[in-house]
N, CA, C and O atoms as a Tinker XYZ file with bonds, in Angstrom:
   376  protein
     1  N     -6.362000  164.088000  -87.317000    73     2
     2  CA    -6.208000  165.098000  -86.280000    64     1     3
     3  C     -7.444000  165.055000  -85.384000    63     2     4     5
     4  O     -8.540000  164.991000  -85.942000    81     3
     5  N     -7.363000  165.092000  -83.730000    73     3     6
     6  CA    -8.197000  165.414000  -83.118000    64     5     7
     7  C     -8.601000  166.584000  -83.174000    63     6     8     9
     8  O     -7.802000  167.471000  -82.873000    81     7
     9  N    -10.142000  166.982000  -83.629000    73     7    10
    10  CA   -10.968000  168.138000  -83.734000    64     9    11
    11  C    -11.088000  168.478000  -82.296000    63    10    12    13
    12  O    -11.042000  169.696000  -82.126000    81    11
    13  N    -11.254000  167.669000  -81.011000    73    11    14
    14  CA   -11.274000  168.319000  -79.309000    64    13    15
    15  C    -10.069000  168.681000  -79.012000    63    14    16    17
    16  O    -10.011000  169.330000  -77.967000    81    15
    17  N     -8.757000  168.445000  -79.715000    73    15    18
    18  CA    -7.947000  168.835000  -79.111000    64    17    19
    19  C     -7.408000  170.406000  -78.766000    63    18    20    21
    20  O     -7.741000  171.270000  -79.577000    81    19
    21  N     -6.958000  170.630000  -78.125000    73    19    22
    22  CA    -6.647000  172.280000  -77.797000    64    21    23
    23  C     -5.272000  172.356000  -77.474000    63    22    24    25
    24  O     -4.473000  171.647000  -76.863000    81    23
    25  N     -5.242000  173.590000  -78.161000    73    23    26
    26  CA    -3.437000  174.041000  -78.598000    64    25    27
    27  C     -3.078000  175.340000  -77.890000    63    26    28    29
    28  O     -3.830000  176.313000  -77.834000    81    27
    29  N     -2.084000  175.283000  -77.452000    73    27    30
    30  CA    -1.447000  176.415000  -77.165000    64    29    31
    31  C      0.376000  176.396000  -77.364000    63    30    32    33
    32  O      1.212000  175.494000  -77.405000    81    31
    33  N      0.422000  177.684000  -77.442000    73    31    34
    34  CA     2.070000  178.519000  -77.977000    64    33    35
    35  C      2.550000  177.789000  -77.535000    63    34    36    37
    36  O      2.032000  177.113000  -76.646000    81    35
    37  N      3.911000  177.588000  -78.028000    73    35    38
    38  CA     5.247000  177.426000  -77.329000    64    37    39
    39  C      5.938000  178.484000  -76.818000    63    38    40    41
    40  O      6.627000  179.212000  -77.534000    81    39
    41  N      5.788000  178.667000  -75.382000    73    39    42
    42  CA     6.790000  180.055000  -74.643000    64    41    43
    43  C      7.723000  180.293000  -75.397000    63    42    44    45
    44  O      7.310000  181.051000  -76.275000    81    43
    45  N      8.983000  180.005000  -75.561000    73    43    46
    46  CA     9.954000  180.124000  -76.104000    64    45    47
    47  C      9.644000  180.810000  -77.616000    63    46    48    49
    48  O     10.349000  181.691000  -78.107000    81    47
    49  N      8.831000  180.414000  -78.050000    73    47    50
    50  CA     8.569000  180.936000  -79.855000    64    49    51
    51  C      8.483000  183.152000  -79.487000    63    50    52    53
    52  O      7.953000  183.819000  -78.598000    81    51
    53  N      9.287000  183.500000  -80.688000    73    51    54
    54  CA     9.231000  185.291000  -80.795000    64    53    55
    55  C      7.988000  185.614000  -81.982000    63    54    56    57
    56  O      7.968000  185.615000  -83.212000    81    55
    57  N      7.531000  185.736000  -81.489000    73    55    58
    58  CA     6.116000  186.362000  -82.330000    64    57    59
    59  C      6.639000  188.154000  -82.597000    63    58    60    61
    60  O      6.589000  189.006000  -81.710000    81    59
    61  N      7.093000  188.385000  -83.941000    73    59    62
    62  CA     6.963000  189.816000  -84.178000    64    61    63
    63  C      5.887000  190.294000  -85.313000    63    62    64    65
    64  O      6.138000  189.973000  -86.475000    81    63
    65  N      4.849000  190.951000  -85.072000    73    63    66
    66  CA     4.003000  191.497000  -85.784000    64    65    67
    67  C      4.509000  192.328000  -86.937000    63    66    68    69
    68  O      5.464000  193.100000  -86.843000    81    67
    69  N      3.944000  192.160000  -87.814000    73    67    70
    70  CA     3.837000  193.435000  -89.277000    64    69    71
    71  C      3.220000  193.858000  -89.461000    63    70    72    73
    72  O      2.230000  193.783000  -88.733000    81    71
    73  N      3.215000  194.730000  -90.641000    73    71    74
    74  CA     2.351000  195.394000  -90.846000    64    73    75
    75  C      0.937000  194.154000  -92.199000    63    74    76    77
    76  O     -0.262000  193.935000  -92.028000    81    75
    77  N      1.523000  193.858000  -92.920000    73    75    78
    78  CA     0.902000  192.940000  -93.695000    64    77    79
    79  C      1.128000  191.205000  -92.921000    63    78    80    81
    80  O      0.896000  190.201000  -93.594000    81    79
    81  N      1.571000  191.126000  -91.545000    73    79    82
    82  CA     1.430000  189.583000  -91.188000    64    81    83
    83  C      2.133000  189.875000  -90.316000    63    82    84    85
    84  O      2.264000  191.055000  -89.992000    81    83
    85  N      2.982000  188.567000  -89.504000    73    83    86
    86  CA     4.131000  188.052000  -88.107000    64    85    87
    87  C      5.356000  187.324000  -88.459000    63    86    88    89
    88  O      5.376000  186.605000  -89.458000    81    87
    89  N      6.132000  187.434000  -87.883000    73    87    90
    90  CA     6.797000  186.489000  -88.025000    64    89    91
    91  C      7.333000  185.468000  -86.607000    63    90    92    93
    92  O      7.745000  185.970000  -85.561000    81    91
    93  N      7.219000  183.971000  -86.851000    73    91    94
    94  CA     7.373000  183.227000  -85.616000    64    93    95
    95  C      9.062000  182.973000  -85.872000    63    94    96    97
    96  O      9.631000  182.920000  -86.963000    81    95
    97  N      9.730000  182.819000  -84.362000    73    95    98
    98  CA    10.877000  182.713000  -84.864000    64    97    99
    99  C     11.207000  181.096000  -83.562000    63    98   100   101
   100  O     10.659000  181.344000  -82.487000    81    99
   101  N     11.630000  180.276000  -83.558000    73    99   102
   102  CA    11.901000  179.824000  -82.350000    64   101   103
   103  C     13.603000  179.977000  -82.323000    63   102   104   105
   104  O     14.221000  179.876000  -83.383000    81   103
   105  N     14.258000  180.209000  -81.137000    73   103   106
   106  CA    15.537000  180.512000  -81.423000    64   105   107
   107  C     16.315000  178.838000  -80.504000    63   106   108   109
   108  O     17.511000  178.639000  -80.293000    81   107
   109  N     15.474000  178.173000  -80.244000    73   107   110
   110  CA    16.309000  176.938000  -79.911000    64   109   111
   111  C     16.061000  176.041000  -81.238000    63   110   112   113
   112  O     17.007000  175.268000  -81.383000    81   111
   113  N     15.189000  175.921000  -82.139000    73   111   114
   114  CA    16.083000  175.105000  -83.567000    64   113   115
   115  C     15.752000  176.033000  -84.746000    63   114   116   117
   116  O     15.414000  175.432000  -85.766000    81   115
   117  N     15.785000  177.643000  -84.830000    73   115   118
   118  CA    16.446000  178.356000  -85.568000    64   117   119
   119  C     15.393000  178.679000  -87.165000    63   118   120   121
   120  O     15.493000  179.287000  -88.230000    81   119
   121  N     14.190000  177.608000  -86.251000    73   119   122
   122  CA    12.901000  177.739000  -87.452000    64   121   123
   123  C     12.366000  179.505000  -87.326000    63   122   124   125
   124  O     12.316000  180.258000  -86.353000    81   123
   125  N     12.083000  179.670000  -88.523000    73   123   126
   126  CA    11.448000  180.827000  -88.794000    64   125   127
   127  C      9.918000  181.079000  -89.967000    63   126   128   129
   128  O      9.966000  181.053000  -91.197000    81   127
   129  N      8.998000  181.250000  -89.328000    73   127   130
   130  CA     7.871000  181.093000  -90.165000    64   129   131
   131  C      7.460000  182.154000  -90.394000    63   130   132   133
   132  O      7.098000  182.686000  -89.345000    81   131
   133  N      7.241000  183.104000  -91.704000    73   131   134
   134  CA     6.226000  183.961000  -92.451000    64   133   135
   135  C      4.635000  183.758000  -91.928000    63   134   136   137
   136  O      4.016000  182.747000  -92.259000    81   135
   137  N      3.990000  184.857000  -91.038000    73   135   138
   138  CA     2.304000  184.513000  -91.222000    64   137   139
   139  C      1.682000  185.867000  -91.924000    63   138   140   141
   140  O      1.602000  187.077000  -91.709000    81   139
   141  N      1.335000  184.992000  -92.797000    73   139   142
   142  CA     0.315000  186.318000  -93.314000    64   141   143
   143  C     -0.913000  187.093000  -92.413000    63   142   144   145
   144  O     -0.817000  186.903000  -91.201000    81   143
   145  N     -1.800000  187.754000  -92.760000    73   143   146
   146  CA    -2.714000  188.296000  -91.779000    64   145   147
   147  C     -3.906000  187.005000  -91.800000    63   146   148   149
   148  O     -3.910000  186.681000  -90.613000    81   147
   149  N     -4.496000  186.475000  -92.212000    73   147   150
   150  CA    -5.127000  185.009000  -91.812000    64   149   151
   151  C     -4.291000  184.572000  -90.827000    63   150   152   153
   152  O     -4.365000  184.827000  -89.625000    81   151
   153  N     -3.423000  183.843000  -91.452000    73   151   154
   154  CA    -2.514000  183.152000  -90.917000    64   153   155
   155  C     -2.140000  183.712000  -88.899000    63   154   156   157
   156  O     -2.168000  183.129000  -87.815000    81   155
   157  N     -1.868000  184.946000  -89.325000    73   155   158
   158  CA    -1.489000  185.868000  -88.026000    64   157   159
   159  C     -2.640000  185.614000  -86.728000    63   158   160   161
   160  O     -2.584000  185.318000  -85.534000    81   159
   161  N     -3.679000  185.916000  -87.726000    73   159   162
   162  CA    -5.048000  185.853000  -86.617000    64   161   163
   163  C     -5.655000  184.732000  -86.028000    63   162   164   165
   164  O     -6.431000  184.638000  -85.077000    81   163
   165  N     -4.903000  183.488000  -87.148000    73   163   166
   166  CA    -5.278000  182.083000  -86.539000    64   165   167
   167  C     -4.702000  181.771000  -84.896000    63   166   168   169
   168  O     -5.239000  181.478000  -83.828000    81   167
   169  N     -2.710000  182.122000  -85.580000    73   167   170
   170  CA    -1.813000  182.246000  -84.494000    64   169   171
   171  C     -2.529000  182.626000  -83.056000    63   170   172   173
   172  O     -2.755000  181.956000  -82.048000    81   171
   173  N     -2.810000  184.136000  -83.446000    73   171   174
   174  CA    -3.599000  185.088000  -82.008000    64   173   175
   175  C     -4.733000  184.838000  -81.263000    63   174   176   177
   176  O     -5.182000  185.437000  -80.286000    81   175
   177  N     -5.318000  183.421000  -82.137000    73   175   178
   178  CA    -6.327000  182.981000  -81.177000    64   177   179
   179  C     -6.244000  181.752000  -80.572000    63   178   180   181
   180  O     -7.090000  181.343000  -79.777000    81   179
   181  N     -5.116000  181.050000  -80.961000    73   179   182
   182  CA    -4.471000  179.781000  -79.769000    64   181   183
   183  C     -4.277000  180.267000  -78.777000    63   182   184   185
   184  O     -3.503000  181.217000  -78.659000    81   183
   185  N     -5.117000  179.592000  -77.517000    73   183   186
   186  CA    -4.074000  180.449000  -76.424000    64   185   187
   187  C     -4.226000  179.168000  -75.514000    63   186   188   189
   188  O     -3.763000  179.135000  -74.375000    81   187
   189  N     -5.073000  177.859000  -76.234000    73   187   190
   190  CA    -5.140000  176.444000  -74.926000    64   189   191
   191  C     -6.239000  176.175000  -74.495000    63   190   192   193
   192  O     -6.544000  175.104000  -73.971000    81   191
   193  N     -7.016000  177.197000  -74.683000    73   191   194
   194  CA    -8.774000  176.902000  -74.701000    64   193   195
   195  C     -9.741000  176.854000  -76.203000    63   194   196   197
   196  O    -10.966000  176.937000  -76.289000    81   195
   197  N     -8.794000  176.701000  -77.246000    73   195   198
   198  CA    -9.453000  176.477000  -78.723000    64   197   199
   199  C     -9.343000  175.272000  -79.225000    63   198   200   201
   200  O     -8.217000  174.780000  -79.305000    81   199
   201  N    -10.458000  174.561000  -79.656000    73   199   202
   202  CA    -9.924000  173.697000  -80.418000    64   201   203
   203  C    -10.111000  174.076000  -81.710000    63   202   204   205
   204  O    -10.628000  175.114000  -82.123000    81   203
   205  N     -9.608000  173.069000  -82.383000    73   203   206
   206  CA    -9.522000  172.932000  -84.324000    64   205   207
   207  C    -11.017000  173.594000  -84.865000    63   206   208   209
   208  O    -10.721000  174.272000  -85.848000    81   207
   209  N    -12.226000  173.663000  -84.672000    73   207   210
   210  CA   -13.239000  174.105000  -84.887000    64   209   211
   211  C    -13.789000  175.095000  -84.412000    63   210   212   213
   212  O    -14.773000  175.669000  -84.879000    81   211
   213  N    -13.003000  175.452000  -83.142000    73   211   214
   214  CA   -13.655000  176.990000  -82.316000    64   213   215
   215  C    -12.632000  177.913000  -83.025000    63   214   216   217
   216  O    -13.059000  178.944000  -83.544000    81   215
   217  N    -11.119000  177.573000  -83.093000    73   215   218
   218  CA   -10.574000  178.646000  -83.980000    64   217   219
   219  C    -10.599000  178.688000  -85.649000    63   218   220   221
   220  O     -9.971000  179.573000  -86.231000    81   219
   221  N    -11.361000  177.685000  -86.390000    73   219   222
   222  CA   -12.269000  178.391000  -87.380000    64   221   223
   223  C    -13.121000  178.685000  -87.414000    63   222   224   225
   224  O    -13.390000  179.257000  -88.470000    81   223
   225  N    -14.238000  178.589000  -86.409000    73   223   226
   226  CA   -15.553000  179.741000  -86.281000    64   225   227
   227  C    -15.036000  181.044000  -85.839000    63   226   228   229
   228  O    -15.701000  182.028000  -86.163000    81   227
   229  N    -13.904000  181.228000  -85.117000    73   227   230
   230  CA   -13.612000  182.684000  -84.641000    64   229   231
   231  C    -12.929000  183.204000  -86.340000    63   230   232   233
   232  O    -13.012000  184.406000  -86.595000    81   231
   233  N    -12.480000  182.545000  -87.092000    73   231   234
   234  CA   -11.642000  182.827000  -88.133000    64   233   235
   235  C    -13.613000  183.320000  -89.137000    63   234   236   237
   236  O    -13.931000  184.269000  -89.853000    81   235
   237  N    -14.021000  182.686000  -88.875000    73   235   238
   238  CA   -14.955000  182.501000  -90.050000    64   237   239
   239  C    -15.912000  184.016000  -89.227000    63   238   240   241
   240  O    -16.539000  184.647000  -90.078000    81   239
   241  N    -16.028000  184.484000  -88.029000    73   239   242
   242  CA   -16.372000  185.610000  -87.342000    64   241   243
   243  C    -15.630000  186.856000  -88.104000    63   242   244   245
   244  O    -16.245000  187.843000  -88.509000    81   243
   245  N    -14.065000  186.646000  -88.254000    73   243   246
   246  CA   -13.534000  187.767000  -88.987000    64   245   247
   247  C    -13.372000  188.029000  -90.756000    63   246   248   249
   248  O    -13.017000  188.967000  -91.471000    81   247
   249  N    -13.892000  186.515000  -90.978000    73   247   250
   250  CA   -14.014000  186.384000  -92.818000    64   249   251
   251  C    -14.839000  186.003000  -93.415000    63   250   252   253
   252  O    -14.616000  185.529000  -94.528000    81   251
   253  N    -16.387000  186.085000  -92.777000    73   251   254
   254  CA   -17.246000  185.982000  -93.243000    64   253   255
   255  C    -17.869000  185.468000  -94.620000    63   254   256   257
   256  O    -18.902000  184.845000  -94.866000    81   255
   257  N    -17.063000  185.860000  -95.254000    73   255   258
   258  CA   -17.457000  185.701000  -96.987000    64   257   259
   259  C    -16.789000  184.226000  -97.132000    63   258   260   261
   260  O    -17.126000  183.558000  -98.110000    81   259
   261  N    -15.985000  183.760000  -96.329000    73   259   262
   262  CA   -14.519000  182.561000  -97.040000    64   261   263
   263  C    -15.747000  181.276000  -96.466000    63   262   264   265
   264  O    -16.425000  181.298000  -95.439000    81   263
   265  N    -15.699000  180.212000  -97.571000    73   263   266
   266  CA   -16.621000  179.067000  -96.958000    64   265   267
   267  C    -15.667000  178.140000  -96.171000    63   266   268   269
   268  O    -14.510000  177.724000  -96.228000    81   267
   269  N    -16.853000  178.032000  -95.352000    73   267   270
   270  CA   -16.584000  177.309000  -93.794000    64   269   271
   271  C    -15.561000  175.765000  -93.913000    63   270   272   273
   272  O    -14.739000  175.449000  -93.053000    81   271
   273  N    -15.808000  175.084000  -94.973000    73   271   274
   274  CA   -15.340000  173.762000  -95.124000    64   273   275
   275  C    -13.662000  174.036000  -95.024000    63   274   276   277
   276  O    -12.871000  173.308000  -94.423000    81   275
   277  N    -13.299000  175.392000  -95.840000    73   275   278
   278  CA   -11.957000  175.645000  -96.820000    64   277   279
   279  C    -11.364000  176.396000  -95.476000    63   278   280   281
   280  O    -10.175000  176.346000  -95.160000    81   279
   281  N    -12.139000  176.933000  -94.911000    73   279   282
   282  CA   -11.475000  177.703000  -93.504000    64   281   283
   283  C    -11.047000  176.307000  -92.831000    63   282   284   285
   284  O     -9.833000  176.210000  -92.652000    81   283
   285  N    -11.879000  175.132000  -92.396000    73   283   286
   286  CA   -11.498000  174.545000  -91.539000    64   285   287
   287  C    -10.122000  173.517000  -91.602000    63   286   288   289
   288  O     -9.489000  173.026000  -90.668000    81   287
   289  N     -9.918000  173.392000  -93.100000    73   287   290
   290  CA    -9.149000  172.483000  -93.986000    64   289   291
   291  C     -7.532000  173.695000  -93.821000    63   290   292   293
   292  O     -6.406000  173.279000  -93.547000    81   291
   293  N     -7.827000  174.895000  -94.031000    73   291   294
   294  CA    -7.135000  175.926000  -93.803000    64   293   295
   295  C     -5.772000  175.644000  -92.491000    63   294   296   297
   296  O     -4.586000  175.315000  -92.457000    81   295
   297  N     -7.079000  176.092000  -91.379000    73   295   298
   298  CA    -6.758000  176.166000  -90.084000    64   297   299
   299  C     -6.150000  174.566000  -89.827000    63   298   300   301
   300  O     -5.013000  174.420000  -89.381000    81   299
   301  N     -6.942000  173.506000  -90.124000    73   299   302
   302  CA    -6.115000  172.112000  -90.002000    64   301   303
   303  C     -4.792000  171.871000  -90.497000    63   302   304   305
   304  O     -4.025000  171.209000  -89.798000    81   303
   305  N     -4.419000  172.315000  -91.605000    73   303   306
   306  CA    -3.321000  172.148000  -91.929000    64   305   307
   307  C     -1.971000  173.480000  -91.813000    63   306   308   309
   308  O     -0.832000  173.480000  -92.279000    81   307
   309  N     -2.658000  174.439000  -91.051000    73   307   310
   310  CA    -1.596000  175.254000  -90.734000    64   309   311
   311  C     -1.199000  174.983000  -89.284000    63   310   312   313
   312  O     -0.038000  175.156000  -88.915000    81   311
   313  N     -2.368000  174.467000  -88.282000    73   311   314
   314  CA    -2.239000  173.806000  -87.033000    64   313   315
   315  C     -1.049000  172.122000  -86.953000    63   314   316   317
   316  O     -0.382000  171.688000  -86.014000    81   315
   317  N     -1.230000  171.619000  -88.292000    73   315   318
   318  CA    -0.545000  170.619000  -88.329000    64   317   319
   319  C      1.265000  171.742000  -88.568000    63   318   320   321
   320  O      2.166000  171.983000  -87.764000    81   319
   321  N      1.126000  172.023000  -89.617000    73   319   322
   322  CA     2.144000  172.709000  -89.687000    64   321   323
   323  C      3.032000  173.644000  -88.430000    63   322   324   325
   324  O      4.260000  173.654000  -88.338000    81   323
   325  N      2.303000  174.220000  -87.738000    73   323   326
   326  CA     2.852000  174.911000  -86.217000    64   325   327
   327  C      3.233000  173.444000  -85.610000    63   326   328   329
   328  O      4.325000  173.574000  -85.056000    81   327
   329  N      2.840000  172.308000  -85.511000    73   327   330
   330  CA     3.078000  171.643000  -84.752000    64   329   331
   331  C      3.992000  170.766000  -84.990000    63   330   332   333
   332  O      4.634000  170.174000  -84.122000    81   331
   333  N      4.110000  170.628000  -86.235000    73   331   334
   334  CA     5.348000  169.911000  -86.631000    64   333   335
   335  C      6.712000  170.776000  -86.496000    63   334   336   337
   336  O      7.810000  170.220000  -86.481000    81   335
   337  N      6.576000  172.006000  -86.412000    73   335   338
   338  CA     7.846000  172.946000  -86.287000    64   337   339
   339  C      7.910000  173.198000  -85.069000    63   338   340   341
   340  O      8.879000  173.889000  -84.753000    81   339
   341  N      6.817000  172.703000  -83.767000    73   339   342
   342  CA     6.803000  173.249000  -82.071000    64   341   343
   343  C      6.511000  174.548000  -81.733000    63   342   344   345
   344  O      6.541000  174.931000  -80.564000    81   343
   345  N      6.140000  175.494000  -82.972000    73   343   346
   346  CA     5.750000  176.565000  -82.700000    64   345   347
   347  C      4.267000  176.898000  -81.903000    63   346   348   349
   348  O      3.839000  178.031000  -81.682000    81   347
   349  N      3.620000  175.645000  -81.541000    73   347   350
   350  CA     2.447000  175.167000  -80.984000    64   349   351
   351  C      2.814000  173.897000  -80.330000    63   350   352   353
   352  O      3.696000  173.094000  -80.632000    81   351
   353  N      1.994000  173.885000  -79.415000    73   351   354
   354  CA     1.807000  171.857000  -78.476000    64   353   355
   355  C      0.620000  172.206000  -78.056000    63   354   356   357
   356  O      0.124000  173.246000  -77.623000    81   355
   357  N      0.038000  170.495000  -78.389000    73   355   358
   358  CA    -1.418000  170.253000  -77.670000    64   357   359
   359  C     -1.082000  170.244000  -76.419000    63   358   360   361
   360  O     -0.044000  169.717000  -76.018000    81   359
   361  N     -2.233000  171.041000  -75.407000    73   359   362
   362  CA    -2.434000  171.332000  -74.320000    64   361   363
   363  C     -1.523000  170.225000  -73.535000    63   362   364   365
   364  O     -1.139000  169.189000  -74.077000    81   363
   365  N     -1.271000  170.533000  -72.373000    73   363   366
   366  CA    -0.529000  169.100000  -71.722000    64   365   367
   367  C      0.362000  168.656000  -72.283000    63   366   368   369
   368  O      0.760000  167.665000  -71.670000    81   367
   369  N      0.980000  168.865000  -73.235000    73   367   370
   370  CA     2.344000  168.605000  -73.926000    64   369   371
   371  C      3.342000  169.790000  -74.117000    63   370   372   373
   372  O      2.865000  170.808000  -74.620000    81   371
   373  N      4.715000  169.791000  -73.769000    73   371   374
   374  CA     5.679000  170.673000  -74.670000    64   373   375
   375  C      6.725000  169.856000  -74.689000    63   374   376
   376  O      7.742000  170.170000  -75.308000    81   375
């Protein structure tokens, strides 16, 4: 994975908040993803100006205690995961 790369939403994806997490829904292929509150806050800070390492220092800003390596390994593979479902595209792509 490119660590410079920068991600942002897929328009189309329904982001509904909970109370304990979100749920992503895309309604053109019917995927539906569970985010927990990590998970949620990773989501809320893609917006196309983050890359893979600025949104685990903002993650590691709100969880202080969690070590930095396991956040970034975290965030990498839930970023792979949004992207394999399109619930995310690297910048310049949808």
């Amino acid at each position: 994975m490119n660590a410079a790369q920068r991600y942002i939403k897929n328009n189309n994806i329904v982001f509904r908040e909970e109370d304990d997490g979100a749920f992503l829904f895309d309604p053109d292929s019917g995927n539906l993803k569970y985010l927990n509150n990590s998970a949620k806050e990773t989501f809320l800070i893609i917006d196309g100006q983050n890359d893979l390492n600025q949104i685990a220092n903002r993650l590691l800003e709100l969880y202080p205690d969690e070590d930095a390596e396991q956040v970034r390994n975290d965030v990498e593979s839930f970023l792979l995961e949004l992207l394999s479902n399109s619930f995310v595209f690297h910048t310049g792509s949808n």
